[in-house]
C-alpha positions in Angstrom: -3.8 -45.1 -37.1 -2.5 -42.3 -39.1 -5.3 -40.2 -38.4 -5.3 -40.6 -34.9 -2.1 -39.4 -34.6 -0.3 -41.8 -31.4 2.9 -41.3 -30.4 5.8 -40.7 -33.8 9.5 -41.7 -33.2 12.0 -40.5 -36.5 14.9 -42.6 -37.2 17.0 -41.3 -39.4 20.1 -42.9 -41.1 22.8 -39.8 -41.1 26.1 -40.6 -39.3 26.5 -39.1 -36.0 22.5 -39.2 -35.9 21.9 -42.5 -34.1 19.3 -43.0 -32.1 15.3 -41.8 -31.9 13.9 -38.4 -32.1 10.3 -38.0 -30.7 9.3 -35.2 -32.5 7.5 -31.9 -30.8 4.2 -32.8 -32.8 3.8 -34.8 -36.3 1.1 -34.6 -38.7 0.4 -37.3 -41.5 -1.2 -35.7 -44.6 -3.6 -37.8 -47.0 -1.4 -38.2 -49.5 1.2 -40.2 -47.7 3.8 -37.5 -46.3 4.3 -36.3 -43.2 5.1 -33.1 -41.1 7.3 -33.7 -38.0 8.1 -30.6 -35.8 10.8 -30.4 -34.0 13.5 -28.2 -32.1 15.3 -25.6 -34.7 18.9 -26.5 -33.2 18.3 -30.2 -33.3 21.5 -31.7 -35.3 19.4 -33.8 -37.6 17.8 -29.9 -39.0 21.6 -28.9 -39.9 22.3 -32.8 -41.3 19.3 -32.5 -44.0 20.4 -28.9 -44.9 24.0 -30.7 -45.5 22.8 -33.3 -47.0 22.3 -33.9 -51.1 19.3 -32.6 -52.4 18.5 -31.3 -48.5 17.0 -34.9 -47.7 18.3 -38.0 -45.6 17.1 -41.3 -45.7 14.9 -42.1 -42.4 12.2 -43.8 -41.2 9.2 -42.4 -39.2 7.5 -45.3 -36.7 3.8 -44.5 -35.8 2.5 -46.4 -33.0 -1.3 -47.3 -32.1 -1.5 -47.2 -28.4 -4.5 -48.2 -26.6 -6.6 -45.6 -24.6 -6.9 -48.2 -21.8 -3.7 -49.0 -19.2 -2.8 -52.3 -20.7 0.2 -54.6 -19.9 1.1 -54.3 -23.9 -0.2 -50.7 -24.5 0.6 -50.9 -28.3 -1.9 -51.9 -30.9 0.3 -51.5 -33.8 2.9 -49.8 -35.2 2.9 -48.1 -38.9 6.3 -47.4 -40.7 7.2 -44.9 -43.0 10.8 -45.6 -44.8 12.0 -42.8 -47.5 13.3 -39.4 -46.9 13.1 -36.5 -44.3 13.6 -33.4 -45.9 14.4 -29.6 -44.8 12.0 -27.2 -45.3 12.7 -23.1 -46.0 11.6 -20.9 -43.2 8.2 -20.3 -46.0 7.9 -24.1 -46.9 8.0 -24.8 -42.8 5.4 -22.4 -42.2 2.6 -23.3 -45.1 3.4 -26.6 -43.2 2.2 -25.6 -40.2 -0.8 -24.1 -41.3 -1.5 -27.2 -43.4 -1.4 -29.4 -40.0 -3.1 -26.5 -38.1 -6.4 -27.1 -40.3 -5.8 -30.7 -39.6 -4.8 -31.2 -36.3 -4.4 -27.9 -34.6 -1.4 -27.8 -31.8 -0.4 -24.1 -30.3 3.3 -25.6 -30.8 2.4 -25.3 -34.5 2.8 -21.4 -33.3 6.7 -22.0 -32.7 7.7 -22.6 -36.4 9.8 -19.9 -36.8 11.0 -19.0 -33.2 13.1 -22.1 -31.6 10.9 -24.9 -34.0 10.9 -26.2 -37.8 8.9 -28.3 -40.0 10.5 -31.4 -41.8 8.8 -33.2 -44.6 9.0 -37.2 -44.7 8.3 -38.5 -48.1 8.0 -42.0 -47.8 8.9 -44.7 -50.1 7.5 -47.3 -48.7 4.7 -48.5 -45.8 4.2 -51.2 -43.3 1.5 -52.0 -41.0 2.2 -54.6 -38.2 -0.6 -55.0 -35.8 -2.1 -58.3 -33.9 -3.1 -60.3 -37.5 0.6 -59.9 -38.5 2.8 -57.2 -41.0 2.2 -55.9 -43.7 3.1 -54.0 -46.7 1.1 -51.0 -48.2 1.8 -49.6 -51.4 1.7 -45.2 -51.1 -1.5 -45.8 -53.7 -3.1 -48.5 -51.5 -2.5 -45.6 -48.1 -4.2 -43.1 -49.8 -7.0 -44.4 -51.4 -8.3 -45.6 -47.6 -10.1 -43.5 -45.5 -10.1 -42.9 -41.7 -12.8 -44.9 -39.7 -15.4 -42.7 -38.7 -15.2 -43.8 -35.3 -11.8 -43.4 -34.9 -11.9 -39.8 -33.3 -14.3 -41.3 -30.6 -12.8 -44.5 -30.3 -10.3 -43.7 -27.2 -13.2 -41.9 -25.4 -15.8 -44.7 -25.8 -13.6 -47.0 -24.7 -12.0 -45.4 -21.8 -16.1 -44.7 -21.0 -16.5 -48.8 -21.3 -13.9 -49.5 -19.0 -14.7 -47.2 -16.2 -18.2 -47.1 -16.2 -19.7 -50.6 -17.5 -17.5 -53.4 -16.7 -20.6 -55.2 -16.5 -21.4 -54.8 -20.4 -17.3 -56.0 -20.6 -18.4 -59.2 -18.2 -21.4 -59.9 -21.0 -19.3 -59.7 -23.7 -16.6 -62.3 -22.6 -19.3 -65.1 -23.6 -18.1 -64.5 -26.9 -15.0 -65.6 -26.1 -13.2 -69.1 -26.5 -13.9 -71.0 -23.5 -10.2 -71.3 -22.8 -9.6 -67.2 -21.9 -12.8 -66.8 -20.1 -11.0 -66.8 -17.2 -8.8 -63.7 -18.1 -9.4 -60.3 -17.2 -11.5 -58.5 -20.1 -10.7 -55.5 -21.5 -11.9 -53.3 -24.5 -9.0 -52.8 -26.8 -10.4 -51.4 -29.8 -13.7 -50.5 -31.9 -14.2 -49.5 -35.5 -17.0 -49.6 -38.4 -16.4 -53.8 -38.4 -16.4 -54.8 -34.7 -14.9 -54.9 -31.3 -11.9 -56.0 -30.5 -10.7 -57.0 -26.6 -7.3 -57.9 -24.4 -7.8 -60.9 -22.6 -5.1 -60.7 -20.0 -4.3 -63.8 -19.0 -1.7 -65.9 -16.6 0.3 -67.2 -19.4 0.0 -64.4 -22.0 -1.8 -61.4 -23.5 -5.0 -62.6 -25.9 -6.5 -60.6 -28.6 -10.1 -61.3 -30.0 -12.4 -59.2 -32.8 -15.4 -59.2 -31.9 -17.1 -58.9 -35.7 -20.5 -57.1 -36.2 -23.0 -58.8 -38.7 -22.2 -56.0 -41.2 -20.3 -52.6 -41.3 -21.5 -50.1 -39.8 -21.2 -46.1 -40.3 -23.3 -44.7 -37.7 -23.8 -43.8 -34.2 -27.1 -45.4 -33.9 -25.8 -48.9 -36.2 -23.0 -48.9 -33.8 -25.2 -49.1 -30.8 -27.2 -51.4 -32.4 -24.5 -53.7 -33.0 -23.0 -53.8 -29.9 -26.2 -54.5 -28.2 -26.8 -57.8 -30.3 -23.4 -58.9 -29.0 -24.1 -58.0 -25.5 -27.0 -59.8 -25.9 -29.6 -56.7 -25.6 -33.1 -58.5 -25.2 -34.7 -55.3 -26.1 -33.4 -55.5 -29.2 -33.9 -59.0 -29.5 -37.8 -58.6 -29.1 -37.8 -55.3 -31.7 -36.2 -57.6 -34.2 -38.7 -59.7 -34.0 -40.9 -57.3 -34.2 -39.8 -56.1 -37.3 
């Protein structure tokens, strides 16, 4: 989630600072911080220059949106509770160039002229996603690493929807009987399976879609997803084998 970026929201906890910022860009490093960019004249910019220690207590949401046009777009959300701090006009641009290397944005360029970098340091993390919330320690968050699919995964998916409802149709045997009847759609893929949005009368359904093992690869990927299509190509070169 953190890797692919989504859309960030900053809530910070300053008097006279209520409400949400959406940040200009945002940039989540390995190590647990983050770099939000936002407008130089912005109150909250003045508020952590004010503040003790130049850092206010805040909270940065991530959310996981879906690459499809869903009913209930969001995936998950990912919260980062600790401290947004100001950064000097030097820290704010090393900043930038860290994210640039990253996750390259020509409003990085702005840092300086009408933008800033902030630094969130967070205390603590929480994931909440369809199998319920939970809390991740800062070790725990970077110790994991992005799924190397995740840079795809809005593309293959949007590519799924559009172009081969057909292989969406197959893979709704898979389903309980009970949401069959719902309209199918591909809500996720990573290294352990599939995941889809049944969309039903009564209510929005969510179903994984696990592969027989992990996979790491372009041509294990395809391999699982034609088993649970039900591939009979595959069928007969397992056999085969």
């Amino acid at each position: 989630m953190a890797a692919r970026g989504g859309k960030a929201t900053l809530l910070p906890s300053a008097e006279g600072l209520a409400g949400k910022i959406t940040p200009l860009t945002h940039h989540v490093h390995a190590d647990g911080t983050a770099s939000v960019l936002i407008t130089q004249s912005h109150p909250l910019v003045t508020a952590a220059w004010a503040a003790p220690r130049g850092e206010l207590a805040a909270m940065l949401e991530l959310a996981d949106t879906a690459p499809v046009p869903l009913r209930e777009p969001v995936r998950g959300l990912l919260w980062l509770t600790g401290w947004v701090r100001a950064l000097s006009e030097d820290e704010a641009r090393r900043a930038a160039m860290l994210v640039a290397e990253d996750r390259p944005d020509p409003r990085l360029l702005d840092v300086g002229h009408g933008a800033t970098m902030l630094q969130v340091v967070p205390a603590s993390m929480v994931l909440a996603d369809a199998e319920g919330t939970h809390s991740l320690s800062i070790d725990e968050f970077t110790g994991a690493t992005a799924d190397p699919f995740c840079v795809y995964e809005a593309d293959w998916l949007r590519h799924l929807e559009l172009a081969h409802t057909d292989v969406v149709s197959l893979l709704g045997r898979h389903l309980p009987a009970e949401l069959r009847g719902g309209h199918i759609r591909p809500l996720g893929l990573d290294r352990f399976g599939l995941r889809l949005r049944v969309e039903a009368s009564d209510a929005d359904h969510d179903v994984r879609l696990a592969f027989e093992q992990p996979v790491s690869t372009t041509a294990e990927l395809a391999n699982e997803l034609r088993r649970l299509v039900g591939c009979p190509f595959l069928a007969e070169t397992r056999k085969q084998g």
